[in-house]
C-alpha positions as CSV (number, residue, x, y, z in Angstrom):
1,X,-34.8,71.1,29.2
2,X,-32.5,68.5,28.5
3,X,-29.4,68.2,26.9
4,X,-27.9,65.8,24.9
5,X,-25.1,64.7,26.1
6,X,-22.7,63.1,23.4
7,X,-21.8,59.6,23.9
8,X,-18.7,57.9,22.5
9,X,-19.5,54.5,23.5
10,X,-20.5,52.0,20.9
11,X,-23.5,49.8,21.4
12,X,-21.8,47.0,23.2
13,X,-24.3,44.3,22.6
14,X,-24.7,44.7,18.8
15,X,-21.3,45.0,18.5
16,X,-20.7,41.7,20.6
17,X,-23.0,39.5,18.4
18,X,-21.4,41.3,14.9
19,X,-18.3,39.6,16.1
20,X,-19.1,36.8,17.2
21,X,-21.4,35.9,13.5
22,X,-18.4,37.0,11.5
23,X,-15.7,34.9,13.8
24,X,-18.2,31.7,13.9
25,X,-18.8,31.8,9.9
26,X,-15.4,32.3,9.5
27,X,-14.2,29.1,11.7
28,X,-17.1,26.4,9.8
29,X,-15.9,27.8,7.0
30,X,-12.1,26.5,7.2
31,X,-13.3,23.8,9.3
32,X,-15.7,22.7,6.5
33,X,-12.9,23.5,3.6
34,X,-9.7,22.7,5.1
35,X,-10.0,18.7,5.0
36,X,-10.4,19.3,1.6
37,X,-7.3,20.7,0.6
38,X,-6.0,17.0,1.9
39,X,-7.8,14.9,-0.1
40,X,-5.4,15.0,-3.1
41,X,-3.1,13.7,-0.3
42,X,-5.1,10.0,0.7
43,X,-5.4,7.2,-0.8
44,X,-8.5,4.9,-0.6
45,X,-6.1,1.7,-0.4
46,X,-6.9,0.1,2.3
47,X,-8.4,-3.1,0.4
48,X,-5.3,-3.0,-1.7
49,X,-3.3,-3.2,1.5
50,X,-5.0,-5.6,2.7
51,X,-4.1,-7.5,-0.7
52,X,-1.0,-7.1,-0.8
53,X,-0.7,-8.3,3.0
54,X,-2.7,-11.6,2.2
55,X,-0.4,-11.8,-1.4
56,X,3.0,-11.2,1.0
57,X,2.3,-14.2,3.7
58,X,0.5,-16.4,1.2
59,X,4.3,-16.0,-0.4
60,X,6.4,-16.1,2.6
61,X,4.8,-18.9,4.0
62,X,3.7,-21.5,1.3
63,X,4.4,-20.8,-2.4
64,X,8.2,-19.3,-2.2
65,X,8.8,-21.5,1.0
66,X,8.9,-24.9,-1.0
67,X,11.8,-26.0,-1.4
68,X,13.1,-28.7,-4.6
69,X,12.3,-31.7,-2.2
70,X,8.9,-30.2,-1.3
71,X,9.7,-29.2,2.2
72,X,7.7,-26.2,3.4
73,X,10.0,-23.5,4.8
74,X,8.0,-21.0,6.0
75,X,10.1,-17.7,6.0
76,X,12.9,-18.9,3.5
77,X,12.4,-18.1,-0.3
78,X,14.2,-20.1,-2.1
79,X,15.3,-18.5,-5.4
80,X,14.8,-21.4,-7.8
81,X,10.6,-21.0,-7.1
82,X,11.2,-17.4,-7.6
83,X,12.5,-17.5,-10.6
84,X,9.7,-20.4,-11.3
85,X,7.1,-18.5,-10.4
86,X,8.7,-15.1,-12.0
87,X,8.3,-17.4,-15.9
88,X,4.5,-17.9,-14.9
89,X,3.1,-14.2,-14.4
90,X,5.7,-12.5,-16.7
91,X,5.4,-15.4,-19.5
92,X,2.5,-17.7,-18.5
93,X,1.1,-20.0,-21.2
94,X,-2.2,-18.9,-21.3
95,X,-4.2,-16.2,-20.2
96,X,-6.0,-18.9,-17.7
97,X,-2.8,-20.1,-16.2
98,X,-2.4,-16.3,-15.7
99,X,-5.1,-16.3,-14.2
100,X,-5.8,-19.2,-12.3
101,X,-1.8,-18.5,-10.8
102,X,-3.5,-14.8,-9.7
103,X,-6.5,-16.1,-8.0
104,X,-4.3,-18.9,-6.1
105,X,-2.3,-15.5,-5.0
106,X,-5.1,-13.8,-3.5
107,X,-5.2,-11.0,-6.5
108,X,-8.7,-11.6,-7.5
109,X,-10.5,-8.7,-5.8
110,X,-14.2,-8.3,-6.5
111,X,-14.0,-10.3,-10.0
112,X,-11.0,-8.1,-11.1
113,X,-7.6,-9.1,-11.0
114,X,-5.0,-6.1,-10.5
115,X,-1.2,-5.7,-11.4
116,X,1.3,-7.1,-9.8
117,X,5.0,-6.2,-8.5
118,X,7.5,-8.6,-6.2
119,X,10.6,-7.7,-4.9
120,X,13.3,-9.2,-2.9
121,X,16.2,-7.5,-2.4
122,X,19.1,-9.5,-0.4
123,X,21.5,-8.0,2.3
124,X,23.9,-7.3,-0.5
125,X,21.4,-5.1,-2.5
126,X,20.6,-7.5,-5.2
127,X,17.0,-6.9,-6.6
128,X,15.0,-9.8,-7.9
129,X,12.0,-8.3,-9.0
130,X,9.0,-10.1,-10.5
131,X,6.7,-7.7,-12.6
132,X,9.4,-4.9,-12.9
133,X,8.6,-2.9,-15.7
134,X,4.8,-2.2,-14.8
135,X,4.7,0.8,-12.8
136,X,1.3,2.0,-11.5
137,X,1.1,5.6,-12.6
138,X,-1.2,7.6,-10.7
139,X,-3.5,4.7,-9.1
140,X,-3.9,3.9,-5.6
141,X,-1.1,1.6,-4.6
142,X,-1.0,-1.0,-1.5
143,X,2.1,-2.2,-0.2
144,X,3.8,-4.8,2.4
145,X,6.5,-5.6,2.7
146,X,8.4,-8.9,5.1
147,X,11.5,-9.8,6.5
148,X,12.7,-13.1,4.8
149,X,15.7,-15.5,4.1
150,X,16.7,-15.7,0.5
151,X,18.1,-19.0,-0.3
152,X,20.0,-20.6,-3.5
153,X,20.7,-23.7,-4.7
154,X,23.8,-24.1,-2.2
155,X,23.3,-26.1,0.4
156,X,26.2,-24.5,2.2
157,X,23.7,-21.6,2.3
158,X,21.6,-22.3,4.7
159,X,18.9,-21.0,5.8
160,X,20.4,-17.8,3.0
161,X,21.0,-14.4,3.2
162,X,18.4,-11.9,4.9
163,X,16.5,-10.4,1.9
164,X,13.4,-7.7,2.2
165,X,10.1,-9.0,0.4
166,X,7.9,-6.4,-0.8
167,X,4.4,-6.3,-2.8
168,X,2.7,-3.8,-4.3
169,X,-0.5,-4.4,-5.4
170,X,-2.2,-1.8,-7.7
């Protein structure tokens, strides 16, 4: 006769592959949910950037770098075609001078034309700010922002005081 012999072992091999199911389904599933939980936290604004990029040099190096004799200065603004082209986006004329002014800026993206902000603050902490009052709310914002000389109508000022110029593009 035999006898039955008690064994306390488990079954090894079902236990193995119980454990290794429940660890695998566990790990997809916060590798498939976790990236998720981050979205809220991107932004899709890499053309907007990129806008506010081409906006920043197209500034720096030809429309705010004119000067009143009509020398190019790439790298100085000079404050008297700020302010110039401040009166033309925040009270143009028209809607097509609006316009027409955006496009030559590079804002026309796909057929739409988006909002606008300019800053230059100078080493003193003086803000000259085209576009000020917009903010963007909750919309994907691009940004650049360039080191620049900010120059008045003093020609003892030369080449002006280091200023920060920065876009936002939204």
């Amino acid at each position: 006769m035999r006898r039955l012999i008690r064994d306390n072992t488990a079954q090894t091999g079902l236990d193995f592959i119980t454990g290794i199911t429940i660890f695998l389904i566990a790990f997809i599933f916060v590798f498939a949910f976790i990236p998720g939980m981050f979205t809220p936290f991107q932004s899709n604004s890499d053309e907007l950037t990129m806008t506010a990029d081409r906006v920043g040099m197209t500034l720096v190096e030809t429309i705010l770098a004119k000067n009143n004799s009509g020398t190019i200065m790439p790298g100085i603004v000079d404050l008297n075609v700020f302010n110039n082209l401040k009166s033309g986006i925040e009270s143009p004329s028209s809607p097509a001078d609006y316009n027409n002014l955006m496009r030559s800026l590079g804002m026309d993206i796909n057929g739409k034309i988006h909002n606008l902000q300019i800053i230059v603050e100078d080493e003193d902490g003086t803000e000259y700010k085209i576009n000020g009052g917009i903010t963007p709310g909750n919309e994907n914002v691009g940004q650049s922002k360039r080191f620049v000389y900010m120059r008045d109508s003093n020609p003892a000022n030369y080449p002006g005081k280091m200023a920060i110029l920065t876009v936002r593009v939204w």
